[in-house]
Structure formats: structure tokens, C-alpha cells
PyMOL commands that place a pseudoatom at each C-alpha (Angstrom):
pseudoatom trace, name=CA, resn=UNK, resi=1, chain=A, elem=C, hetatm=0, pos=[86.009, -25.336, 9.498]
pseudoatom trace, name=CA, resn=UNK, resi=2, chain=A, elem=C, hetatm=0, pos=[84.341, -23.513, 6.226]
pseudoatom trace, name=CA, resn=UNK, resi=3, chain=A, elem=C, hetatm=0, pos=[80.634, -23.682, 6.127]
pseudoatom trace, name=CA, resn=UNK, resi=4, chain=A, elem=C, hetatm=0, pos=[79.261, -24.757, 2.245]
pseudoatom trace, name=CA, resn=UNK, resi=5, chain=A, elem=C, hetatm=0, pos=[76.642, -22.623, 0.826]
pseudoatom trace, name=CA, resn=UNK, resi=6, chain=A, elem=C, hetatm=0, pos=[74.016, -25.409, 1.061]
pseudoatom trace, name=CA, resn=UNK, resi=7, chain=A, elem=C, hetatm=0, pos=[74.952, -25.765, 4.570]
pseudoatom trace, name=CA, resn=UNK, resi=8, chain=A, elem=C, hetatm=0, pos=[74.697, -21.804, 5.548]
pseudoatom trace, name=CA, resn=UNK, resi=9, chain=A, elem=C, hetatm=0, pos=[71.183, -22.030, 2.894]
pseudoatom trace, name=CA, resn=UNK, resi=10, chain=A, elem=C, hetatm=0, pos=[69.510, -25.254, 4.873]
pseudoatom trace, name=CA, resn=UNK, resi=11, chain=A, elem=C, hetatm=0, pos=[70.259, -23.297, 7.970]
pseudoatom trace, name=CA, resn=UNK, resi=12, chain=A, elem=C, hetatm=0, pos=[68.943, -19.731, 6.845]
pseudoatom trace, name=CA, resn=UNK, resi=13, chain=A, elem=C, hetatm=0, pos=[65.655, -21.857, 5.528]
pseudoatom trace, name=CA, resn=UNK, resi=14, chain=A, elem=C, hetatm=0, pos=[65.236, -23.616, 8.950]
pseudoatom trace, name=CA, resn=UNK, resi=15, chain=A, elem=C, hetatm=0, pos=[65.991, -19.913, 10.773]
pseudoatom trace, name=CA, resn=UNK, resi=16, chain=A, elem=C, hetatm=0, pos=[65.917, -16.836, 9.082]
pseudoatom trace, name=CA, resn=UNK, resi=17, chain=A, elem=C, hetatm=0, pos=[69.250, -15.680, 10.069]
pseudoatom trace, name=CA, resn=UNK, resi=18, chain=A, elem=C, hetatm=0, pos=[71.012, -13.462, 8.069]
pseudoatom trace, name=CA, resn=UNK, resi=19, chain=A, elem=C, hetatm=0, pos=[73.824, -15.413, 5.587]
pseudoatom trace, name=CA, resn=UNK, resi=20, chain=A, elem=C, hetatm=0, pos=[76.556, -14.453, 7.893]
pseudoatom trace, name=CA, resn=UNK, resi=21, chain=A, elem=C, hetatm=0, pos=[75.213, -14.774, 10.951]
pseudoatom trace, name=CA, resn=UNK, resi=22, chain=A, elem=C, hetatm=0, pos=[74.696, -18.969, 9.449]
pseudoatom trace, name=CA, resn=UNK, resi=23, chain=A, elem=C, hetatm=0, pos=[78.025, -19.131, 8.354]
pseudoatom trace, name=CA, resn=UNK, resi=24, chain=A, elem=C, hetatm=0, pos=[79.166, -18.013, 11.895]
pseudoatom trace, name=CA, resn=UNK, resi=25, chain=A, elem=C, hetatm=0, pos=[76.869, -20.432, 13.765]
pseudoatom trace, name=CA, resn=UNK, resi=26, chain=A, elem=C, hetatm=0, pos=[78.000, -23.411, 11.191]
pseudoatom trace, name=CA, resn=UNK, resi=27, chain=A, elem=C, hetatm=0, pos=[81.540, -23.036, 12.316]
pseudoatom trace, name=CA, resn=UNK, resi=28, chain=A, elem=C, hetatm=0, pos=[81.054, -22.304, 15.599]
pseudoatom trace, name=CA, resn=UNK, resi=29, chain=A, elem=C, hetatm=0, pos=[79.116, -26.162, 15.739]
pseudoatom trace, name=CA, resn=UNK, resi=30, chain=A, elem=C, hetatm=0, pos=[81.574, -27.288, 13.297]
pseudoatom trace, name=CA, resn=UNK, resi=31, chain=A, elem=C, hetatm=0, pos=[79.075, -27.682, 10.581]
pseudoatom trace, name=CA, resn=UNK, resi=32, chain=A, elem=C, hetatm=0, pos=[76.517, -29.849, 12.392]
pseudoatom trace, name=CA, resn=UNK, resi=33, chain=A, elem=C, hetatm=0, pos=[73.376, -28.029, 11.281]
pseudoatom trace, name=CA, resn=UNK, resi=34, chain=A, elem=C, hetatm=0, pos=[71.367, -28.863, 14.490]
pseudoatom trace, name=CA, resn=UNK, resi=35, chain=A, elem=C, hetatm=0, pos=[73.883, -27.284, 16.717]
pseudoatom trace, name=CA, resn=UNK, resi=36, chain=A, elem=C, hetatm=0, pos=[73.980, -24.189, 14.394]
pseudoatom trace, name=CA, resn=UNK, resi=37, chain=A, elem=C, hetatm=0, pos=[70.359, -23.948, 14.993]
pseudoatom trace, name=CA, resn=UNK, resi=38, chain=A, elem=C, hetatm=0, pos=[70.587, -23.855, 18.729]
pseudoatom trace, name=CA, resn=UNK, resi=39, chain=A, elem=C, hetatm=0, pos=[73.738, -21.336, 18.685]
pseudoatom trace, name=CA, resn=UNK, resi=40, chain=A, elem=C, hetatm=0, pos=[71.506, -18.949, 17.020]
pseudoatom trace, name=CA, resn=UNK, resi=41, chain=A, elem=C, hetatm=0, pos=[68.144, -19.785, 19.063]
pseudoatom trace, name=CA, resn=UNK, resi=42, chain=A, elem=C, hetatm=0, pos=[70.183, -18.875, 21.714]
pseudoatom trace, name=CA, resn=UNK, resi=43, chain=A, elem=C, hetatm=0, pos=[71.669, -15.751, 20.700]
pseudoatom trace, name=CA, resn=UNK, resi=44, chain=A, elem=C, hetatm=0, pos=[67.987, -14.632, 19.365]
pseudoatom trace, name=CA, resn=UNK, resi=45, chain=A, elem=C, hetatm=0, pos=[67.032, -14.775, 22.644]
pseudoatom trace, name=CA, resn=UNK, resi=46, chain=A, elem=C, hetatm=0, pos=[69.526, -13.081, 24.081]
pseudoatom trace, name=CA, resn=UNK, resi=47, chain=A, elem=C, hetatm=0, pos=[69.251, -10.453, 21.450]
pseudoatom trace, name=CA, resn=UNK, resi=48, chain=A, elem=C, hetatm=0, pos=[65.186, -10.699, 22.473]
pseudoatom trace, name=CA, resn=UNK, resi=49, chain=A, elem=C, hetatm=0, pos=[65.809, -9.974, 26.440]
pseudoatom trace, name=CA, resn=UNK, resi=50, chain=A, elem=C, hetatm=0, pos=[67.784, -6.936, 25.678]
pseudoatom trace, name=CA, resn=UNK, resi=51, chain=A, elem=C, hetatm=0, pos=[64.632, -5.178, 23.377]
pseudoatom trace, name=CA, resn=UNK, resi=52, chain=A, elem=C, hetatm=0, pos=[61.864, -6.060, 25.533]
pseudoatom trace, name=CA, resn=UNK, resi=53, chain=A, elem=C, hetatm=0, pos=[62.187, -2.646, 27.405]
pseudoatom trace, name=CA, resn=UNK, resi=54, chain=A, elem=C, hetatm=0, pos=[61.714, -0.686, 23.965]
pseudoatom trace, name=CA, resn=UNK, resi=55, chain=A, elem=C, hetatm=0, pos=[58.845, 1.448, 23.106]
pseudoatom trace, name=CA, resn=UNK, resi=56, chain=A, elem=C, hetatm=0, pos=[56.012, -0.662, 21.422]
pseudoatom trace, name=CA, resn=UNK, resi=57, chain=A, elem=C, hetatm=0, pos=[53.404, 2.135, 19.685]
pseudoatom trace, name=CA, resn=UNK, resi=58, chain=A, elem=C, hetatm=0, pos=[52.507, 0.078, 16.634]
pseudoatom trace, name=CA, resn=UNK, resi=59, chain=A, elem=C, hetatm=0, pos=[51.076, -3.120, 15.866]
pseudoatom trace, name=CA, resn=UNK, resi=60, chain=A, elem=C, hetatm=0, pos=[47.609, -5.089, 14.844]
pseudoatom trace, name=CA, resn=UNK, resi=61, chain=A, elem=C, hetatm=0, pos=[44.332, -5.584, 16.674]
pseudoatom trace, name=CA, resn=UNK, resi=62, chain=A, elem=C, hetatm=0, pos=[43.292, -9.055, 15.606]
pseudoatom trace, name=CA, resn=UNK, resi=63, chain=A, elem=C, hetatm=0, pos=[40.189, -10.636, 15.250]
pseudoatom trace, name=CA, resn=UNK, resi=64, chain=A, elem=C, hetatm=0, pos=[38.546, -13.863, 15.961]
pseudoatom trace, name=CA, resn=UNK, resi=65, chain=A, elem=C, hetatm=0, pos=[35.258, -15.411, 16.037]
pseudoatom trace, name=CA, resn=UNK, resi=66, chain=A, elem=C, hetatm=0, pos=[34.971, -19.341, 16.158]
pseudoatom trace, name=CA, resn=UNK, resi=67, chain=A, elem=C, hetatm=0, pos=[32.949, -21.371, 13.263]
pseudoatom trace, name=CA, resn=UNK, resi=68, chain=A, elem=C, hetatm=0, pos=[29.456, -22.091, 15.129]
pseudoatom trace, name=CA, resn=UNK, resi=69, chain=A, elem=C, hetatm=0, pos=[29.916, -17.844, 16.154]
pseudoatom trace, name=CA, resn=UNK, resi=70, chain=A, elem=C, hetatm=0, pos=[29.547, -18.216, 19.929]
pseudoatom trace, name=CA, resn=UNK, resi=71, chain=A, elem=C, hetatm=0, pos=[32.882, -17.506, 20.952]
pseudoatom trace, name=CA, resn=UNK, resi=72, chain=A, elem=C, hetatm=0, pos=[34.541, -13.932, 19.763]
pseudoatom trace, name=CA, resn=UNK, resi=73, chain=A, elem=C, hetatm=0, pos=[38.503, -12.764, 20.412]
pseudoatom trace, name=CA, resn=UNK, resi=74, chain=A, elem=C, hetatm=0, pos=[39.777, -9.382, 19.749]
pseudoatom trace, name=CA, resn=UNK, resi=75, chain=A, elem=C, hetatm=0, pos=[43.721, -9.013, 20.572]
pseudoatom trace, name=CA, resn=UNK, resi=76, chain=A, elem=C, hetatm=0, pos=[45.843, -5.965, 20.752]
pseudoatom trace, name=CA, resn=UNK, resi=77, chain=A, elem=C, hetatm=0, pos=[49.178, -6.670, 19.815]
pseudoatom trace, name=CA, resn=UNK, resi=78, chain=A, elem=C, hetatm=0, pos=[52.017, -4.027, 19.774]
pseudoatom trace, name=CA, resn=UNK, resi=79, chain=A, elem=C, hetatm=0, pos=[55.683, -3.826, 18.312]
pseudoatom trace, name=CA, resn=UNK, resi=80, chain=A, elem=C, hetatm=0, pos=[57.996, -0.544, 17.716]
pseudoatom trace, name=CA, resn=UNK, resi=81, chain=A, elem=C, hetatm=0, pos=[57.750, -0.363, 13.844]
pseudoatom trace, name=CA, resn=UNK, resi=82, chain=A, elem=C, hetatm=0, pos=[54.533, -0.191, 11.664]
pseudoatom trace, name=CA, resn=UNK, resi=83, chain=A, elem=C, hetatm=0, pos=[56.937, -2.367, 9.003]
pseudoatom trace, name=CA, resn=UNK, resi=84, chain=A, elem=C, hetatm=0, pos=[57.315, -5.214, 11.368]
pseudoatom trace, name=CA, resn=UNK, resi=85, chain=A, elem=C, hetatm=0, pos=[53.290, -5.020, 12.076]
pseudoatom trace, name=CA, resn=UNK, resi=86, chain=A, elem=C, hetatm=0, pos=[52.893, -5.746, 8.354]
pseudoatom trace, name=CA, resn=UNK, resi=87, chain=A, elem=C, hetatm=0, pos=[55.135, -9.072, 7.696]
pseudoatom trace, name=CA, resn=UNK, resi=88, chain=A, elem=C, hetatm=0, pos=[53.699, -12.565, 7.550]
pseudoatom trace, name=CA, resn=UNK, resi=89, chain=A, elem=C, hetatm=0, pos=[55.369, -13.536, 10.827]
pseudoatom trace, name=CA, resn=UNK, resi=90, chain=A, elem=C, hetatm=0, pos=[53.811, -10.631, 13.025]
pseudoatom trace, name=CA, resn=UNK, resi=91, chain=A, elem=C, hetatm=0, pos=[50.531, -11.201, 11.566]
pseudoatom trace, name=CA, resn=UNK, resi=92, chain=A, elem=C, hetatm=0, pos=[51.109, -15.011, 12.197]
pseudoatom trace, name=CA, resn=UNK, resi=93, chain=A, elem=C, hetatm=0, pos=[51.472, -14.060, 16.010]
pseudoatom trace, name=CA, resn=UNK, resi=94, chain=A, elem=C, hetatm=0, pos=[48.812, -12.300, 16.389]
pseudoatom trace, name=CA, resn=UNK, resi=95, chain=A, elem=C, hetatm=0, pos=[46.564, -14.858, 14.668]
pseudoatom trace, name=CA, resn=UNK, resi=96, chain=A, elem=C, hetatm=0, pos=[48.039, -17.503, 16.823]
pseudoatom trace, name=CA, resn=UNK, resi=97, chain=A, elem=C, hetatm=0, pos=[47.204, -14.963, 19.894]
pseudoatom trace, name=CA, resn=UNK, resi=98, chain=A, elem=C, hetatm=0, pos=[43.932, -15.051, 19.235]
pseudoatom trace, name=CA, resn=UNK, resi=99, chain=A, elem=C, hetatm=0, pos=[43.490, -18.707, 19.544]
pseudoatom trace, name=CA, resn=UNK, resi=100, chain=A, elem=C, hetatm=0, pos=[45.228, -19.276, 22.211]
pseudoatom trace, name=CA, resn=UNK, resi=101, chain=A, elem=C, hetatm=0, pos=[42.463, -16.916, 24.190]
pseudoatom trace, name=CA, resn=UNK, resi=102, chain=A, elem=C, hetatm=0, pos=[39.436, -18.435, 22.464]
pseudoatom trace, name=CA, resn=UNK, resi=103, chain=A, elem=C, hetatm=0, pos=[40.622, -21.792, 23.391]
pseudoatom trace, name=CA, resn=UNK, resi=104, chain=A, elem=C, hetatm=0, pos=[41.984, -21.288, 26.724]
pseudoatom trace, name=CA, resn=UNK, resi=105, chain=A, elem=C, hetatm=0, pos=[39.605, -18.156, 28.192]
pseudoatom trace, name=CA, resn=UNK, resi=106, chain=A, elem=C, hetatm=0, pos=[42.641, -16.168, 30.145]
pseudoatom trace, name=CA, resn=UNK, resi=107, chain=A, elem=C, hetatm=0, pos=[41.585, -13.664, 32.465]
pseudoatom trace, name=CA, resn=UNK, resi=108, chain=A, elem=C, hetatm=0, pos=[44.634, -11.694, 32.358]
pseudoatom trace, name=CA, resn=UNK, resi=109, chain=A, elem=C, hetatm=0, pos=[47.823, -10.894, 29.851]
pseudoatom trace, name=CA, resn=UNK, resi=110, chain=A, elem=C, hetatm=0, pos=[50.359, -11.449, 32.782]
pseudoatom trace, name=CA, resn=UNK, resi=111, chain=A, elem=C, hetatm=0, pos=[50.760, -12.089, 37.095]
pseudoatom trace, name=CA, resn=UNK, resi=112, chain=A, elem=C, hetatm=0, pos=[51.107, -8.490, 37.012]
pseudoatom trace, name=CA, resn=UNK, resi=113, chain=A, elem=C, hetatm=0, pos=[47.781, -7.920, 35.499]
pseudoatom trace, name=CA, resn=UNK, resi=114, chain=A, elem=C, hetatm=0, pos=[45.869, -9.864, 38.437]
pseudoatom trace, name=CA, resn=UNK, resi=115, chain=A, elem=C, hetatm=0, pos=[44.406, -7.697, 40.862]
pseudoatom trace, name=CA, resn=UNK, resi=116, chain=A, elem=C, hetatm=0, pos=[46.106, -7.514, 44.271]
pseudoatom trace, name=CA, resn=UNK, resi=117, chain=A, elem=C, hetatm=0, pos=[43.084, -9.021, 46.230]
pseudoatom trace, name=CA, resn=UNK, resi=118, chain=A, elem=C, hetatm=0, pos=[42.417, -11.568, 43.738]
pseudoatom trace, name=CA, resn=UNK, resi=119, chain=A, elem=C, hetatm=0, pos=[46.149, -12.669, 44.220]
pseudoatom trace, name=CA, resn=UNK, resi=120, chain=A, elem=C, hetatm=0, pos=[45.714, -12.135, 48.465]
pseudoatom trace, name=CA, resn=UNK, resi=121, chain=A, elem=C, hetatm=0, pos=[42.276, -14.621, 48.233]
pseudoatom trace, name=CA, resn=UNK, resi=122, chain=A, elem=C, hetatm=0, pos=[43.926, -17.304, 46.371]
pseudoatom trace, name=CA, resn=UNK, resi=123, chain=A, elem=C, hetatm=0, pos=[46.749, -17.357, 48.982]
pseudoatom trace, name=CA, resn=UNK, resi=124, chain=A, elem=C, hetatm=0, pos=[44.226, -17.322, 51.474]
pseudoatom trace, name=CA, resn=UNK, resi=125, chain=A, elem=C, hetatm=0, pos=[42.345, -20.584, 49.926]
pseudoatom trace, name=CA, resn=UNK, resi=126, chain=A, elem=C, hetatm=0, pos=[45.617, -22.205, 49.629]
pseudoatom trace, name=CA, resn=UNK, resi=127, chain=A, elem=C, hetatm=0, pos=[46.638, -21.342, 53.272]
pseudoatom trace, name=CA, resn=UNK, resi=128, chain=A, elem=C, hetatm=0, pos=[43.138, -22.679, 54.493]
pseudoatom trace, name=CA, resn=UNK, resi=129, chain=A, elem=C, hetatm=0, pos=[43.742, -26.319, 52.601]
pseudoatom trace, name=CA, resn=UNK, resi=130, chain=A, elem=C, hetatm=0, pos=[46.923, -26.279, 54.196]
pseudoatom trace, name=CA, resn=UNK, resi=131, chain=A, elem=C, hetatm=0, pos=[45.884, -25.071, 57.683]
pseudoatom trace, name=CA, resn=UNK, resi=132, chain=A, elem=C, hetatm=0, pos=[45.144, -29.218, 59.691]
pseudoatom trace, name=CA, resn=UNK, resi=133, chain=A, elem=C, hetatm=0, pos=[48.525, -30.279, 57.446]
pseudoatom trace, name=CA, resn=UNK, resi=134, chain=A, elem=C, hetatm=0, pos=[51.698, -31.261, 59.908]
pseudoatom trace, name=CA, resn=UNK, resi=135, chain=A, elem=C, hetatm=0, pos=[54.146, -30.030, 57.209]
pseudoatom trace, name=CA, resn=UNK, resi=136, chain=A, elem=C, hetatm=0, pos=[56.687, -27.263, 58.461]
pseudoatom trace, name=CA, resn=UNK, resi=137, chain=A, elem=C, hetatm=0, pos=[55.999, -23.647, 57.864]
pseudoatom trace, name=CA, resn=UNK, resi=138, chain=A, elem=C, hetatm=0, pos=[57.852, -22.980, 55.254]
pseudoatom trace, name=CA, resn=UNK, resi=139, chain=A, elem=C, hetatm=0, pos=[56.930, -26.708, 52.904]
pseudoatom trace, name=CA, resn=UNK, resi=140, chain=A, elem=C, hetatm=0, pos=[53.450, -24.818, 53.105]
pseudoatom trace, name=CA, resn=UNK, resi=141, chain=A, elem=C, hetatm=0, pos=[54.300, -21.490, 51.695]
pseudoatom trace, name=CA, resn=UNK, resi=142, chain=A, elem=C, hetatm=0, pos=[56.164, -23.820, 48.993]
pseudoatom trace, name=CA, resn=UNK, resi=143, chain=A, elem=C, hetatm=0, pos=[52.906, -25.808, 48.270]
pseudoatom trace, name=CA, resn=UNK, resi=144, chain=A, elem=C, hetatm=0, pos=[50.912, -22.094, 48.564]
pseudoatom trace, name=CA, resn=UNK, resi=145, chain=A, elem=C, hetatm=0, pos=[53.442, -20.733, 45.747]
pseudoatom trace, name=CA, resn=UNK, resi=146, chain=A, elem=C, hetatm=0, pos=[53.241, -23.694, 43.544]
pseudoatom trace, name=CA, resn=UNK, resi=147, chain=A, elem=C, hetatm=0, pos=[49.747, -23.560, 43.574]
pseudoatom trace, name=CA, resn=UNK, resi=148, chain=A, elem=C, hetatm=0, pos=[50.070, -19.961, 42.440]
pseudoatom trace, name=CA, resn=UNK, resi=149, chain=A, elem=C, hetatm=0, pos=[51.898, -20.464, 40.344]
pseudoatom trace, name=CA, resn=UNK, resi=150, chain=A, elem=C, hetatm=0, pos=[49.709, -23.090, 38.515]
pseudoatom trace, name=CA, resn=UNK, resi=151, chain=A, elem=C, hetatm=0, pos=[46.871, -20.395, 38.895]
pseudoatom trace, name=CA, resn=UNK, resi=152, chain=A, elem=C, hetatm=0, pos=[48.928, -17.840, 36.867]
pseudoatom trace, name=CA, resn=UNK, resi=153, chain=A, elem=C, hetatm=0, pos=[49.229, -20.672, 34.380]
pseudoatom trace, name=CA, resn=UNK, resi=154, chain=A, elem=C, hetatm=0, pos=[45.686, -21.261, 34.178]
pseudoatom trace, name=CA, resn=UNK, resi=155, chain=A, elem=C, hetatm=0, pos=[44.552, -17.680, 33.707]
pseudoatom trace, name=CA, resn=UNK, resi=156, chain=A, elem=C, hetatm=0, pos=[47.016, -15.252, 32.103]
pseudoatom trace, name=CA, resn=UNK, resi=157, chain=A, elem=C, hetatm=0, pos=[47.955, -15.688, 28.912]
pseudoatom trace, name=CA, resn=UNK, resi=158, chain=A, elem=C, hetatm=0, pos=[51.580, -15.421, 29.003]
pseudoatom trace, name=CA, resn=UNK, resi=159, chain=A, elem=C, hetatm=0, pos=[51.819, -18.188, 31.359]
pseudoatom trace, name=CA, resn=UNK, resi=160, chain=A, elem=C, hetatm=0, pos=[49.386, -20.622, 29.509]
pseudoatom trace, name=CA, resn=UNK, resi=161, chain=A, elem=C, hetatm=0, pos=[50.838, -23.460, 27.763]
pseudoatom trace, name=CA, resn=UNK, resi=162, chain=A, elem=C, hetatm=0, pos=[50.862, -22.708, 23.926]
pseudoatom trace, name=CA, resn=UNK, resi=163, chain=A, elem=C, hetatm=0, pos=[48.066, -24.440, 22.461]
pseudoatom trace, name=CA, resn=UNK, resi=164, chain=A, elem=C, hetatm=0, pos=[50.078, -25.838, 19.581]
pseudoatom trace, name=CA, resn=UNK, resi=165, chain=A, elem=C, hetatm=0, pos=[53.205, -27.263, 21.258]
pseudoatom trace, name=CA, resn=UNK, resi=166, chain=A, elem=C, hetatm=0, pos=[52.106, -27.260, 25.023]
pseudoatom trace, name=CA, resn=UNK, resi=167, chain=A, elem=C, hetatm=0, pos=[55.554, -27.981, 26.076]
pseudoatom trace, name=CA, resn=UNK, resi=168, chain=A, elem=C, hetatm=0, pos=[55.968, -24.121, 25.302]
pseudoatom trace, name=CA, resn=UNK, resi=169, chain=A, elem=C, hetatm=0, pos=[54.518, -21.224, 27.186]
pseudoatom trace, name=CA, resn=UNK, resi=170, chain=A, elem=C, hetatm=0, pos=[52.809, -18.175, 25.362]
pseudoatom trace, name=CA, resn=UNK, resi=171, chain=A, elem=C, hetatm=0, pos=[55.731, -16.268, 26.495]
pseudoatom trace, name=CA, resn=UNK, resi=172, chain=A, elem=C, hetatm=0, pos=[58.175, -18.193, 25.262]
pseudoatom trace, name=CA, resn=UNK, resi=173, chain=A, elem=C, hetatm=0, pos=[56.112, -17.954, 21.361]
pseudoatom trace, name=CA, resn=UNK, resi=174, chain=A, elem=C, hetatm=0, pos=[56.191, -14.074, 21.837]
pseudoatom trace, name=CA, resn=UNK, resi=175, chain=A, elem=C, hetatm=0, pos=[60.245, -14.203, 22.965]
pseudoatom trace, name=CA, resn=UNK, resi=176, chain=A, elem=C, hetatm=0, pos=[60.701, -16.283, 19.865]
pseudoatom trace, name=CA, resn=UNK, resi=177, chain=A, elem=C, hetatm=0, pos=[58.895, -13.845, 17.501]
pseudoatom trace, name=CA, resn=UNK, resi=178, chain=A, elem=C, hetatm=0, pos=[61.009, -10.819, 19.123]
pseudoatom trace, name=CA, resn=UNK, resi=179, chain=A, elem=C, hetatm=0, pos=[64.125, -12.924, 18.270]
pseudoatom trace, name=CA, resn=UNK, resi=180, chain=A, elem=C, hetatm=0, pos=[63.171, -13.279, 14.516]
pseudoatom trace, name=CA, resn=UNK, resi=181, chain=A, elem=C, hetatm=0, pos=[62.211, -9.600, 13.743]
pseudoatom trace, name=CA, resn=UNK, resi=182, chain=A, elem=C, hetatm=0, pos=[64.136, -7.760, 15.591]
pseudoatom trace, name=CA, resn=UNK, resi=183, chain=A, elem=C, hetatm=0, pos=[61.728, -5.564, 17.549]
pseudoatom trace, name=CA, resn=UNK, resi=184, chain=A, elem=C, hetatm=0, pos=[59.725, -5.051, 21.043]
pseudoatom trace, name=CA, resn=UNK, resi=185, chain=A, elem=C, hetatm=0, pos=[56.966, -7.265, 21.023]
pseudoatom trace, name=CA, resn=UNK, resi=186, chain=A, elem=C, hetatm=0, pos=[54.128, -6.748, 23.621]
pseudoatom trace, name=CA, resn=UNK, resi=187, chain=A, elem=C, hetatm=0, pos=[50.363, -7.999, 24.253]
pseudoatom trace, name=CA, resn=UNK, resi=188, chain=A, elem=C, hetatm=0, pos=[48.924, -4.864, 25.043]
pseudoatom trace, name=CA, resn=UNK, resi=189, chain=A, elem=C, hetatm=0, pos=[45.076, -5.967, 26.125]
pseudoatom trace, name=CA, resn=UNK, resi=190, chain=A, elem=C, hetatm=0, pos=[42.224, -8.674, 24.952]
pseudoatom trace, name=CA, resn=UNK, resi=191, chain=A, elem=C, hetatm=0, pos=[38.460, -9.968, 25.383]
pseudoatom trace, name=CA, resn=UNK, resi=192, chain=A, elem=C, hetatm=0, pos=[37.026, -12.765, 24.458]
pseudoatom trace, name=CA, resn=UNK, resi=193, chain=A, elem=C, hetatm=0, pos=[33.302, -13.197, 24.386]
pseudoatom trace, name=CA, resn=UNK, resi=194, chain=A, elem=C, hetatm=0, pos=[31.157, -16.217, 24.574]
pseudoatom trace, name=CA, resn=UNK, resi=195, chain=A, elem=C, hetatm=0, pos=[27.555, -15.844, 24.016]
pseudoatom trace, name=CA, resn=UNK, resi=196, chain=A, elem=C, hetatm=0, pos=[25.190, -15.651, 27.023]
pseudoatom trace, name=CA, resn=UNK, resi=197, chain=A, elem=C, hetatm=0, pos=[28.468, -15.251, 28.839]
pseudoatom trace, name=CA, resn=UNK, resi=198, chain=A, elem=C, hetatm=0, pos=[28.611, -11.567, 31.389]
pseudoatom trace, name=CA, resn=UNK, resi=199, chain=A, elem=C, hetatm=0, pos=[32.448, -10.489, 30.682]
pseudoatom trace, name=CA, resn=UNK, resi=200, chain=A, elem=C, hetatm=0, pos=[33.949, -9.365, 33.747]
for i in range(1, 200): cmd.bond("trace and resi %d" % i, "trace and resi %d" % (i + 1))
show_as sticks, trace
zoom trace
């Protein structure tokens, strides 16, 4: 089935494809519009898996400091092509970034980022809670990962639930971003102050 033009134009509105790329999608979901969408969400991403190992040497720093001026962000946010650090949707990510870690205070950009004994101390507070419990061995190291997992959530910002659609993780706003331009996209560092506040 032939896509129309308004069909392949609603769909490049709602996406940013490229024309064909819509037309393909529309036929492929044989025209339902919704269904085109999701064909090319999920080919973005796919796309956006295969360029996250690519080298990221340009980008923004952005800045933010909240109304009453107690809290302050800065974010570092790279990507492979000073072009892509200048459109509306980079600078909309980074801008968004910097919310997300006045709002939410993460310690760290990612697990990877948490410091190995940090990591070993939380296991160890989980194991204690867990120590006079009759579960079996290995329902504990379940309940210890879960928890751990819920403490990456709560401190690194990848993990965090997006402050404007909480149903989505950071990550998952940064994989999306990747999938519309085309390029590496990769939170290099942050700090957020807050007045009166030692930073670690």
C-alpha cells in the first residue's frame, strides 16, 4: 500500500524522519500512522545502540541556577560533531540535563561511576537487614540486588526517572536524542551546588 504525502508529512512532523524513511515505515504499518511511528522509534534505536561506542569530543557545558539562586547545575554534555552541538534539539538535552540534576541531586552519571567501596557498603547494609530473615540464600542476594538497583536509581543520573515523563529513565531521553541526530551522545561530568551545602 502507497503512503499519501499528508500521511508521510504528519509522520515526518510527529518524527523527524527523513521523507523516505516515512514513506517506508507507512507501508510497512500499512498506513496506520501510529504504527509508522513505532517502526521508526524502533529502528532509531537500533540505529542509536550501534553509535554509542563513537568518539564524543564536542558538545555544550550547560548552565543552571534555580529562581530563588540557591541551587546551581553545570553539565558537560558531549557528541561527535560541533554541528550537532549547535541544533535546537542538542541544546534542548542539555537544558533538560540540567534539571533533571537540580531537581533530583545525583551523585553520579552512571553504576560505573560509583566508587567500588561505596557499592561493597551498600551490599553490606543490605546483607545486614537481611541477616535474622529465613529466606533461602539466593531470594536474599535477589532482595540485595533489587535494592541496588533502586540505589543506582536514586543517585546516578542515567538511572533516575526523567523528571518530565517519569515512566522514562534519563537514559532512555539521551538514547532517544542519539536516535534523532544521528550522533554519539554522552554525559561526560556534572555538579550541582546548593548553598551552605559541602560538595563531595
Amino acid at each position: 500500500m502507497s503512503a499519501t504525502a499528508k500521511e508521510v508529512f504528519e509522520l515526518r512532523n510527529r518524527t523527524g524522519a527523513g521523507v523516505m524513511d516515512c514513506k517506508k515505515a507507512l507501508e510497512e504499518a500499512g498506513g496506520d500512522v501510529e504504527k509508522a511511528c513505532d517502526i521508526l522509534r524502533r529502528k532509531g534505536l537500533e540505529t542509536a545502540a550501534k553509535k554509542q561506542g563513537r568518539v564524543t569530543q564536542e558538545g555544550l557545558i550547560g548552565a543552571y541556577v534555580h529562581t530563588d539562586g540557591k541551587i546551581g547545575v553545570l553539565v558537560e554534555v558531549n557528541c561527535e560533531t560541533d554541528f550537532v552541538a549547535r541544533t535546537d534539539e542538542f541544546r534542548y538535552l542539555v537544558k533538560e540535563l540540567t534539571l533533571q540534576v537540580a531537581a533530583q541531586a545525583p551523585r553520579w552519571v552512571a553504576p560505573e561511576d560509583v566508587p567500588e567501596e561505596i557499592r561493597k557498603k551498600e551490599e553490606e547494609i543490605y546483607q545486614e537487614q537481611l541477616k535474622d530473615s529465613n529466606k533461602p540464600a539466593e531470594v536474599k542476594q535477589k532482595i540485595v540486588e533489587g535494592k541496588l538497583k533502586k540505589f543506582f536509581e536514586d543517585n546516578c543520573l542515567l538511572e533516575q526517572a526523567y523528571i518530565r515523563e517519569p515512566e522514562k529513565k534519563v537514559k532512555d531521553l539521551i538514547t532517544e536524542t542519539i536516535a534523532k541526530l544521528g550522533e554519539n551522545i554522552v554525559v561526560r561530568r556534572f555538579v550541582r551546588y546548593k548553598l551552605g551545602e559541602d560538595n563531595e
